[in-house]
C-alpha positions in Angstrom: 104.0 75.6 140.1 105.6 73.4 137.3 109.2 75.3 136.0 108.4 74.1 132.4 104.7 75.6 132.8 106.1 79.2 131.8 108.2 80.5 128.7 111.5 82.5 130.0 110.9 86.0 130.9 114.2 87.7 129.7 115.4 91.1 128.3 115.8 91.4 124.3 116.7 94.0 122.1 114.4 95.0 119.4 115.9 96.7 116.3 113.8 99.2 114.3 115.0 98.5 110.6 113.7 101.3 108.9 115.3 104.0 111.2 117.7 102.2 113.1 116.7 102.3 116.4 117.2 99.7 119.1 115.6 99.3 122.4 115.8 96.7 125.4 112.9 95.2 126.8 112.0 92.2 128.7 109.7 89.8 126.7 109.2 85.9 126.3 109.5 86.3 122.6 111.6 83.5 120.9 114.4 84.6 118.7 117.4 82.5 116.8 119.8 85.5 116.3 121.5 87.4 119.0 123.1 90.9 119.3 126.0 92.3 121.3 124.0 96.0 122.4 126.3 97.9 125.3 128.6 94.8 126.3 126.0 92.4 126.4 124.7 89.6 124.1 120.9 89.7 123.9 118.4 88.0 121.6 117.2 90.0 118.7 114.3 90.7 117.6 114.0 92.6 114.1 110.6 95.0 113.8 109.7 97.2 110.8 107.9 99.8 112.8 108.5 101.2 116.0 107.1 104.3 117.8 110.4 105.6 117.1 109.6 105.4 113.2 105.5 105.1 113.2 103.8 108.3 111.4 101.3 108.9 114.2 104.2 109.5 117.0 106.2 111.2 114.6 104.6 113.5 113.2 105.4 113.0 110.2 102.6 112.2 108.1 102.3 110.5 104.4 99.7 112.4 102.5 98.1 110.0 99.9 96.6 110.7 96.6 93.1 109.7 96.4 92.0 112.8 94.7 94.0 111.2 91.5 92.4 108.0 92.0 89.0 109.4 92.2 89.7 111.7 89.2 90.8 108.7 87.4 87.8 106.4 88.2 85.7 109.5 87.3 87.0 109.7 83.9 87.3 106.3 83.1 83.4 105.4 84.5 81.5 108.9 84.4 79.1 109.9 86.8 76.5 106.3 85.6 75.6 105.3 89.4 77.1 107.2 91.2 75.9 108.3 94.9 77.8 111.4 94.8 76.2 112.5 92.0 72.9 112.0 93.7 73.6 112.9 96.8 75.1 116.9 95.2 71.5 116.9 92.9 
């Protein structure tokens, strides 16, 4: 098999940004900056969300508003066309 034929196989470090975690993992992902992570230098990659930070592992869930937002449509467009309306009559 040709060497060039696959993309390097090597460990990084991907850094959590919004909860400062960092893990090591091998990937073939390529990165321009590097990170010194116990002793070693190791190509970083930066990531948003991580199962470290994501709701659905954490537990910790947003609740959003849509109650407002349908209250506020509501008002501003009445009950003309709508299916809820129909559907509760």
């Amino acid at each position: 098999m040709k060497p060039e034929g696959h993309p390097e196989y090597r460990e990084v470090v991907f850094h959590d940004l919004s909860c400062d975690f960092k893990f090591v993992t091998r990937s073939t992902i390529q990165t321009r900056e590097t990170i010194e992570h116990n002793g070693q230098e190791y190509p970083l990659v930066k990531i948003e969300v991580s199962a470290e930070s994501h709701p659905f592992y954490t537990g910790k869930h947003k609740i959003v508003d849509t109650a407002g937002r349908v209250e506020k449509f509501r008002q501003k467009f009445g009950s003309v066309g709508s299916k809820t309306a129909v559907a509760a009559g």
